[in-house]
Structures are given as structure tokens and as C-alpha cells.
C-alpha positions in Angstrom: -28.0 54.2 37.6 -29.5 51.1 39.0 -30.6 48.2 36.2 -33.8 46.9 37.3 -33.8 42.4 37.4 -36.6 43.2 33.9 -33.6 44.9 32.3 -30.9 42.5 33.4 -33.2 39.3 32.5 -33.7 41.4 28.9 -29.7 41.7 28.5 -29.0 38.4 29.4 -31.5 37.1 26.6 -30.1 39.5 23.9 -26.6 38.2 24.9 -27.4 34.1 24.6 -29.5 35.2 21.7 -26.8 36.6 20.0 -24.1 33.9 21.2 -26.7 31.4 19.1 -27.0 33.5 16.5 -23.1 32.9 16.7 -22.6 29.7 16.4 -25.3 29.2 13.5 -23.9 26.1 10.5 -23.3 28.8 8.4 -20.7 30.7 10.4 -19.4 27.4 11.6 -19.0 26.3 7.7 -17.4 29.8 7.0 -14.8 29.8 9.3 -13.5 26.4 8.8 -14.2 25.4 4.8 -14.6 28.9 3.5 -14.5 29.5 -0.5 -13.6 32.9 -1.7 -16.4 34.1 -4.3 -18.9 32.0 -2.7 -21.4 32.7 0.2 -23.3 29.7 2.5 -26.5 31.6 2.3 -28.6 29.3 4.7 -29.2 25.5 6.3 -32.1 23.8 6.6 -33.4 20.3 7.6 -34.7 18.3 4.5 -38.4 17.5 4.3 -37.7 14.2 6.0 -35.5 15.3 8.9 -32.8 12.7 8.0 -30.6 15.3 6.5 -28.8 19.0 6.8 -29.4 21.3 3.0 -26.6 23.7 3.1 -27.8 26.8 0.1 -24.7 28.1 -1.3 -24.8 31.2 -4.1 -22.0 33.6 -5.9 -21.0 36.2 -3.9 -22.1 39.8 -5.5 -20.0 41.1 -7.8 -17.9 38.0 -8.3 -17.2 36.7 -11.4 -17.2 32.7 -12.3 -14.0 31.0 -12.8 -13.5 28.7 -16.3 -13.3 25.0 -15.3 -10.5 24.7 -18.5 -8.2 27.2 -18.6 -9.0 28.6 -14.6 -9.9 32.0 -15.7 -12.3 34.2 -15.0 -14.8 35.3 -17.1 -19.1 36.1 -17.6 -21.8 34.2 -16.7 -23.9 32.8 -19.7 -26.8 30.7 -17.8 -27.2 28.4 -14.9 -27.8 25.1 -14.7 -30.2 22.8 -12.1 -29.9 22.8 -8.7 -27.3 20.2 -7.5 -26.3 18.1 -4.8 -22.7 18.1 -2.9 -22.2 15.7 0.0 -20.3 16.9 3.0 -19.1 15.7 5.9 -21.6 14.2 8.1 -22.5 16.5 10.9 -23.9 14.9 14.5 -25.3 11.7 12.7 -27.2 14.3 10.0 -26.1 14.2 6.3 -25.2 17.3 4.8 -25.3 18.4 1.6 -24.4 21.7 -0.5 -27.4 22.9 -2.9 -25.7 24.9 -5.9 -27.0 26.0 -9.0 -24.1 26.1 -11.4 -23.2 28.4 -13.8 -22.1 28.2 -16.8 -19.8 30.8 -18.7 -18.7 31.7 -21.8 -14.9 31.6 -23.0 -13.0 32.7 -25.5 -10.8 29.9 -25.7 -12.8 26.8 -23.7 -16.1 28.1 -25.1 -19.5 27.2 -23.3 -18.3 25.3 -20.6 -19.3 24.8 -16.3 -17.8 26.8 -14.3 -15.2 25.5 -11.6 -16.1 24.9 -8.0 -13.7 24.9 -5.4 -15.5 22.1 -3.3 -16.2 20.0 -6.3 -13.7 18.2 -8.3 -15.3 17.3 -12.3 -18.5 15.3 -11.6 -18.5 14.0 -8.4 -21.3 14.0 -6.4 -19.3 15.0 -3.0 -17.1 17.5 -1.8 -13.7 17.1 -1.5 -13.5 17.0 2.0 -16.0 14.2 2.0 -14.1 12.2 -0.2 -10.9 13.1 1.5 -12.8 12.2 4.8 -14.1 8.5 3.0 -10.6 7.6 1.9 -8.9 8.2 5.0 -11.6 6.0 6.6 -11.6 3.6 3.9 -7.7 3.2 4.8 -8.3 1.7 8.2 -11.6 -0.4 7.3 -12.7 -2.5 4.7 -15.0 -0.2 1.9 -18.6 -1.4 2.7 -17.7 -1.1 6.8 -17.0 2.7 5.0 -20.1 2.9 3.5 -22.1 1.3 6.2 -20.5 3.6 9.0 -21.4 6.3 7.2 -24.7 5.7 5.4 -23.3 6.1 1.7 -22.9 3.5 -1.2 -19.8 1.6 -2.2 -19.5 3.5 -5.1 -18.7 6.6 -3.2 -16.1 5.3 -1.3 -14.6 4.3 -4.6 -14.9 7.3 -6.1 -13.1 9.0 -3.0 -10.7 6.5 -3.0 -9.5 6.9 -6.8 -9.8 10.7 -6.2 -7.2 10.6 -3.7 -5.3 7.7 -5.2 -5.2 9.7 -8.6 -4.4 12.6 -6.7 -1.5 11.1 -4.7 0.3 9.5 -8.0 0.0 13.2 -10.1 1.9 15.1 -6.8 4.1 12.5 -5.6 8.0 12.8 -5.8 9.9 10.2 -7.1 13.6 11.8 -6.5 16.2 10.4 -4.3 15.4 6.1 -5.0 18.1 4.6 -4.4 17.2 1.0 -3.5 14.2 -1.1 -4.6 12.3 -4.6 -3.8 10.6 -6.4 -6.5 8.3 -9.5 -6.0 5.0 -10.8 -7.2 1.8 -11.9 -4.5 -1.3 -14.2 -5.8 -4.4 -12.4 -6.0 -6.8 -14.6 -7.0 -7.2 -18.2 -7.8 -5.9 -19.4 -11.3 -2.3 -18.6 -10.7 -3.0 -14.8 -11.0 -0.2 -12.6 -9.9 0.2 -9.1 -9.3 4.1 -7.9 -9.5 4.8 -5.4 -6.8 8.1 -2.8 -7.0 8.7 -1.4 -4.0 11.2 1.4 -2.6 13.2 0.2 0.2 15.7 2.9 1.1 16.5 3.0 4.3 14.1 5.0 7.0 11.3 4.9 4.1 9.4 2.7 2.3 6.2 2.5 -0.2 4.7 1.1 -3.0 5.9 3.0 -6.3 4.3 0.4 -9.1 1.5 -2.5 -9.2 1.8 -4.6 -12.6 -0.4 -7.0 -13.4 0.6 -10.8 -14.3 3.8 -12.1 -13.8 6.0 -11.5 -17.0 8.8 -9.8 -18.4 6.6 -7.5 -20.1 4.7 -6.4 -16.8 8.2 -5.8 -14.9 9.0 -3.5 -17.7 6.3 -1.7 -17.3 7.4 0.0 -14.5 10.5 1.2 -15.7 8.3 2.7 -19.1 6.6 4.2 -15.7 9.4 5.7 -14.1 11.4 7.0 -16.6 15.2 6.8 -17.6 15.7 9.7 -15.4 14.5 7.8 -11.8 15.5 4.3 -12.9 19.3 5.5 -13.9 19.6 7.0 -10.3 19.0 3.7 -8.7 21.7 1.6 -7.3 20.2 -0.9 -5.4 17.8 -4.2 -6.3 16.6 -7.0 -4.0 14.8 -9.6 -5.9 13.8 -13.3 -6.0 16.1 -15.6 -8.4 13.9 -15.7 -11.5 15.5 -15.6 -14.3 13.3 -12.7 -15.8 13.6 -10.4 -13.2 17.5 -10.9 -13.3 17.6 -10.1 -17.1 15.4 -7.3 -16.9 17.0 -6.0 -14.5 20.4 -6.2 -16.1 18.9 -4.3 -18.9 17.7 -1.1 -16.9 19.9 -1.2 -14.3 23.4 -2.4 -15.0 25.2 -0.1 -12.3 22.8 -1.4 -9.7 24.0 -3.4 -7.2 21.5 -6.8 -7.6 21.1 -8.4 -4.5 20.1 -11.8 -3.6 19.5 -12.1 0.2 18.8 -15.0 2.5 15.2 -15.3 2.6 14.8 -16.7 -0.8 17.7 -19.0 0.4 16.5 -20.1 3.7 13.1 -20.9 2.2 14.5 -22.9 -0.8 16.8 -24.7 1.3 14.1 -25.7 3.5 12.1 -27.0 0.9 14.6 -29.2 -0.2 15.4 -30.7 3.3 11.4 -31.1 3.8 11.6 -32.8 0.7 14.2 -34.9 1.8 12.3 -35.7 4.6 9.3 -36.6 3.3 11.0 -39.0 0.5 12.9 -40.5 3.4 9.8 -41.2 5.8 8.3 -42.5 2.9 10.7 -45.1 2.3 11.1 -45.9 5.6 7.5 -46.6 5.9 7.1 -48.8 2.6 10.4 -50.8 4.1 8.6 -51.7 7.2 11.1 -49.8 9.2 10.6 -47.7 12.3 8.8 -44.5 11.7 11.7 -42.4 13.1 10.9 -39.3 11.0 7.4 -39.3 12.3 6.2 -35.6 13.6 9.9 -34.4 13.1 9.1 -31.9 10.2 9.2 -29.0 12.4 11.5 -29.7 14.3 14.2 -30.0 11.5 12.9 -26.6 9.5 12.4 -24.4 12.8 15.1 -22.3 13.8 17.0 -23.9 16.9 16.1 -21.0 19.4 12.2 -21.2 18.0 12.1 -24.4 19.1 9.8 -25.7 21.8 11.2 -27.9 24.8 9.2 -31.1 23.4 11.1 -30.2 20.2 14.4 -30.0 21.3 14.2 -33.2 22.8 12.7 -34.8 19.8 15.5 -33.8 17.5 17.9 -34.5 19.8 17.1 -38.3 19.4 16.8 -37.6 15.6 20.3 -36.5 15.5 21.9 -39.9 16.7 20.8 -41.8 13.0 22.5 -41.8 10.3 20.0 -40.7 8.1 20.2 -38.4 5.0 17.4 -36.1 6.8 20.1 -35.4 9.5 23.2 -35.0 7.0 20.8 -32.6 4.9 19.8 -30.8 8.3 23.2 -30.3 9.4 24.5 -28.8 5.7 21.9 -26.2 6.3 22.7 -25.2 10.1 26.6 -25.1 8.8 25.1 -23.1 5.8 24.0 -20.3 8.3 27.8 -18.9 9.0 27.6 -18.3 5.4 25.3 -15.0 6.9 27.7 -14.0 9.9 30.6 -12.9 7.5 30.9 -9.4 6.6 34.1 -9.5 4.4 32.2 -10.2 0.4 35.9 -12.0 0.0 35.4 -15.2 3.1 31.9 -14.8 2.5 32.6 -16.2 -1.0 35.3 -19.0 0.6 32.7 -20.3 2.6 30.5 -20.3 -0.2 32.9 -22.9 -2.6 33.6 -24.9 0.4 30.4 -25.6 1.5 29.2 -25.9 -2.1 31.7 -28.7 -2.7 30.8 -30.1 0.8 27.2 -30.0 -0.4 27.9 -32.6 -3.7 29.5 -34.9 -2.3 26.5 -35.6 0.2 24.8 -37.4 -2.6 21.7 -35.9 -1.3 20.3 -35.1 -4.6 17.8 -32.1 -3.6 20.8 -30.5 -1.7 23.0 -30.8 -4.9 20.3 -28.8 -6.5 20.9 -26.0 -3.9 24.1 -26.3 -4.2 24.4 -25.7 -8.3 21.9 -22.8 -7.5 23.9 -21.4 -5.3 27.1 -21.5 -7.5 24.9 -20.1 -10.7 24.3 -16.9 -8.8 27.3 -16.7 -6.7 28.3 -13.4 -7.3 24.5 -11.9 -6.8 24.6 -13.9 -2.8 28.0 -11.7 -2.5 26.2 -8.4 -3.1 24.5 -8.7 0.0 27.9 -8.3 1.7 28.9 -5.5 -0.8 25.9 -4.1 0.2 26.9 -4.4 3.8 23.7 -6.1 4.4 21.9 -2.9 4.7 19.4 -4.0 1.6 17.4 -7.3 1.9 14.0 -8.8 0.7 12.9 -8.7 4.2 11.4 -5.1 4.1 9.7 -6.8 0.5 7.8 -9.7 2.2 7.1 -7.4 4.6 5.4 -5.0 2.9 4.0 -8.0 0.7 2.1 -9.2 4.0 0.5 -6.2 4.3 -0.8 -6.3 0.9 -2.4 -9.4 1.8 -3.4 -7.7 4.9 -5.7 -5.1 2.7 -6.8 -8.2 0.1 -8.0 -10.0 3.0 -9.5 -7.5 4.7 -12.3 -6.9 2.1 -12.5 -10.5 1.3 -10.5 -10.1 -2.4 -11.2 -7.7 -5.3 -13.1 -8.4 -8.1 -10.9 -6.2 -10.8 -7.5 -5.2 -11.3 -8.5 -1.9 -11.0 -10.1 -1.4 -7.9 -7.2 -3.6 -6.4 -4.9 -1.5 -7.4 -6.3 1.4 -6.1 -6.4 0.1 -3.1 -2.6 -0.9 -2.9 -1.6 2.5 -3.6 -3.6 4.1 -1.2 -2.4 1.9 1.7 1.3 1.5 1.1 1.6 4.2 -1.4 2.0 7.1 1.0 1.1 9.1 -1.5 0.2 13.2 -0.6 -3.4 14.2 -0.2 -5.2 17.3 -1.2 -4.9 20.0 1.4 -7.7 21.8 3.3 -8.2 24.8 4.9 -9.4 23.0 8.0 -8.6 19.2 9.4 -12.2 17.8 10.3 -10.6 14.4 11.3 
């Protein structure tokens, strides 16, 4: 039978009418963040066309679920209308309108009922605040906000959601090695002490203490427990004296490591300060300013250094001067690194120690008695077979001051903390049933 072009013209209509009917928010909302016992009944625009109001209800026959002991049982009342932020939807805000119930318990009483969007009394969804903290990981919280048109305060809020999240699912087996070290946070001499795993292949943050003391770095032992801590057999720390004894109270089968970035720099502040006291005396003797714009070139490493450089502290190097002698004991000090045997490693270590006061160079004598104090914790670096080192720690340490910087400091302890752990945490996030980013 022939279909006349008024028939066709009235299929084709039906058809895209359908296909629009299709692809209405609702459906869209159903098939990717559905919720079983609940139904998105309709979506509207809000009075002031700024905004998308999503109506969800109980589906029919459905029973509400306890918000204390996850149960279900009946419905007692209802409570006002209320207000869920969702993701934001082609520049429109969108929001879930739900008037919950409230239930009566046997063994939790008159409580709210739980939603499975909703997590206690936040005022967004938790794909929202998913969606904020993820966001909040690569900018600073008010660009968050701004991008997004919501408040600062929301962005926290997701941020500690996920944080709190992250620390209550997060598995702490198989730590082997760890980095401990403390960062200024603010002016006043305000530390923060950072533990950090450092196994090889993966690292993260595991525990933020506030202050610099003994009684913060035990903290995070009371944190871990005996069972994580006793499994540990690796430390890489600075050389102060509370962190060694702590640590040879919680972990005396470790293997405590002192590597050669605490070394380097403290040997290159003593031959800076030689340096300076030298140029200094130079200067008040009315001798020839020979040290003059040679700090960096006796502190660089020799392939850092520029061609100017080079030819500057080549001409440095033909005086007799105690900046040149100190210079020279730390470039013979770097063969100290190249040895793998703990055994020559610890030869070199006398020998240049010995070297090293008889120079009657007094700040490299102080090196030098350091160095001999802690002899055997420079050795487990070798033991170690240089696999563990407070590189990966200062490291990890600039990128801490990467995420204070980047919002300009913290005000609290708190919200800095939470924002440590949620950028070098790697700590697990809530799942969903769709990824909308």
C-alpha cells in the first residue's frame, strides 16, 4: 500500500517526538546515577532560569531504609522539602528536591531515613562532592568554587568527605620502608612533621603531625598500630636526635638510614660558612677580594657549573686558602657515595674523618665529629644497597609546598591537613555507578 508524504511527514514527527521524549533528564539521570527504591519523578527550571529542580520520590511499595542500623523498616512522617546539589549540567545548576522520611525503629528509634545520594547532612550529593574534590585536587579551592559557582565551604566539605573517606578504606599492609621529615607552615617557626611511605614503585603520605616534637612523631606510631609499625624495616630520616631515639624505640629491627642529602647540605653549609668568615677577613685585612662572587661556584656541583664558573674557580683553586682546602675535603668526600661494599665504605669514612681534623678548619671538624657520631647510621645506606634515601622525602616535601603555595597558606591545622592527605595521600574514593569526569 502506498503511504501518502501527510502520513510519512506524521511518522517522522512521532519518531523524533519519541526520540526527545527519549533522551528527557530524567532517563538520562536514571540510566547513569540510578537509586534503587527511589524514582526521578520530574525536572524543571527554577523560577529564575539559573538552575535545573530534579523532584525525586519513594518508589511504590518500597519501604525506607534506617540511617543507624541500615535496615528497613515503616514510615512514620516526612519532613520539608530539601535541597541536594548535583553535578552541574550545561552551565545550569542542578539540584535534587526530596522530602525525607522519617521512620520508626525498634532499635534506633525516630530517626531520618538514609539516602543513597546523601551522606549525614550535607547539602550535595555525593557525586558532587566527589566531582569538587577531584577538581579541588588540581586547583586551588576558591578557583573550585569560582569555576563552579558554589562557596568555599562546599569544597571543604567535599574535600573532608573524601579525605575522611579515603583514611577509613585505605590499606596500610605491606610498609616496608618510610621517610620522616618536618616542612614550615607558617611563620613563627611552625612545623608540620610529615611520615611518608617510600617503598619502592609507591609512595604517599600516611601521617601529618603537627609541631615538631617527640610527642607529635609518636603520634603516628599510636596511629598505626603495633601491628604496621612492627612490619617496617626501613627509616630514612634527618639527624635529630629525637627522631633517632624515637625511632629506636618503635622500630629497633628497622634498618635507620642516613643518606647523603642531609650530608651534602650540611657540608655545604659549613664550607659557605667558611667562605664567608674567610672573605670577611680578607676584606677587614685590606687584602684582595679573591673570594668575591665565588659562592656558587664552590657549592655547585662541578658538571652544574656554568663556563664563566669554571673558569672562576679554576683561578680560585691556585691559593692557598682554607675556602679551597675545605672545598677539596668535600669533592674527596663524594667517593664516600660510589662504594657499594658497607665494609670500604666505612674505611673511607675513618680516613677521611681523620683527614678532616687535622685541616684545622674548624666548621669541617664539626662535620667531621658528626659524621663519626652517626657512623654506623651513614653505613646503612650501603646495607640498604642504596635503594632507600631521603630523596623520594624532599621530594614529596616540595610538593607539599607545591599545594601550600598554591592557595596562598592555610589558616588552620585542619584544613591543611586535609589538604595534604588528599593530594599525596592516594587515598580510595567512593565509587559510583557512572564516571561523570
Amino acid at each position: 500500500m502506498a503511504v501518502t508524504g501527510a502520513a510519512m511527514r506524521f511518522m517522522l514527527e512521532c519518531f523524533g517526538f519519541s526520540i526527545i521524549r527519549a533522551m528527557e533528564l530524567t532517563t538520562i539521570l536514571n540510566h547513569c546515577y540510578p537509586h534503587r527504591g527511589f524514582v526521578y519523578d520530574h525536572a524543571r527550571f527554577s523560577p529564575d532560569k539559573k538552575s535545573i529542580e530534579v523532584t525525586v520520590r519513594p518508589r511504590q511499595g518500597t519501604k525506607a531504609v534506617c540511617s543507624g542500623c541500615d535496615k528497613p523498616v515503616p514510615g512514620y512522617d516526612r519532613l520539608p522539602e530539601r535541597r541536594f546539589e548535583f553535578i552541574p549540567f550545561w552551565g545550569f545548576l542542578v539540584f535534587f528536591l526530596y522530602c525525607r522520611r522519617r521512620v520508626q525503629c525498634r532499635a534506633c528509634g525516630v530517626v531520618a531515613e538514609k539516602l543513597p545520594w546523601s551522606d549525614g547532612k550535607h547539602h550535595s550529593t555525593k557525586a558532587h562532592m566527589l566531582w569538587l574534590a577531584r577538581w579541588a585536587r588540581k586547583l586551588s579551592w576558591k578557583e573550585t568554587a569560582e569555576a563552579f559557582h558554589t562557596s568555599w565551604d562546599r569544597v571543604c566539605d567535599a574535600v573532608e568527605y573524601v579525605v575522611q573517606f579515603g583514611l577509613e578504606h585505605r590499606t596500610l599492609d605491606s610498609i616496608y620502608a618510610i621517610g620522616v621529615d618536618e616542612i614550615q607552615y607558617a611563620k613563627g617557626h611552625k612545623y608540620l612533621t610529615l611520615v611518608y611511605q617510600i617503598d619502592q614503585g609507591f609512595t604517599r603520605l600516611l601521617w601529618v603531625g603537627k609541631e615538631r616534637t617527640i610527642e607529635s612523631f609518636q603520634g603516628f606510631f599510636t596511629v598505626m598500630g603495633e601491628k604496621v609499625t612492627s612490619g617496617i624495616l626501613f627509616v630514612c630520616s634527618d639527624m635529630w636526635q629525637p627522631y633517632l631515639e624515637v625511632i629506636r624505640q618503635r622500630c629497633p629491627l628497622a634498618l635507620h638510614i642516613l643518606d647523603r642529602f642531609h650530608i651534602v647540605a650540611k657540608m655545604n653549609k659549613a664550607l659557605d660558612e667558611v667562605r664567608a668568615g674567610e672573605s670577611r677577613g680578607l676584606a677587614r685585612d685590606g687584602h684582595q677580594p679573591l673570594l668575591k662572587k665565588s659562592r656558587w661556584c664552590v657549592l655547585k656541583r662541578k658538571e652544574n657549573l656554568t663556563a664563566q664558573q669554571q673558569f672562576r674557580l679554576r683561578d680560585l683553586l691556585r691559593y692557598n686558602l682554607k675556602t679551597v682546602r675545605a672545598y677539596l675535603l668535600k669533592e674527596d668526600f663524594q667517593q664516600f657515595w660510589t662504594y657499594n661494599s658497607p665494609h670500604w665504605a666505612g674505611l673511607f669514612l675513618d680516613f677521611w674523618c681523620a683527614q678532616t681534623m687535622r685541616s684545622r678548619i674548624e666548621p669541617m671538624k664539626k662535620i667531621a665529629r658528626t659524621l663519626r657520631t652517626h657512623r654506623e647510621l651513614l653505613l646503612n645506606y650501603f646495607k640498604a644497597r642504596k635503594e632507600f634515601s631521603s630523596g623520594v622525602v624532599e621530594g614529596m616535601n616540595n610538593k607539599a609546598k607545591v599545594t601550600m603555595r598554591r592557595s596562598y597558606g592555610f589558616r588552620t591545622f585542619r584544613i591543611l591537613e586535609l589538604a595534604l592527605y588528599h593530594s599525596l595521600g592516594k587515598l580510595p574514593e567512593p565509587t559510583l555507578t557512572h564516571e561523570f569526569f
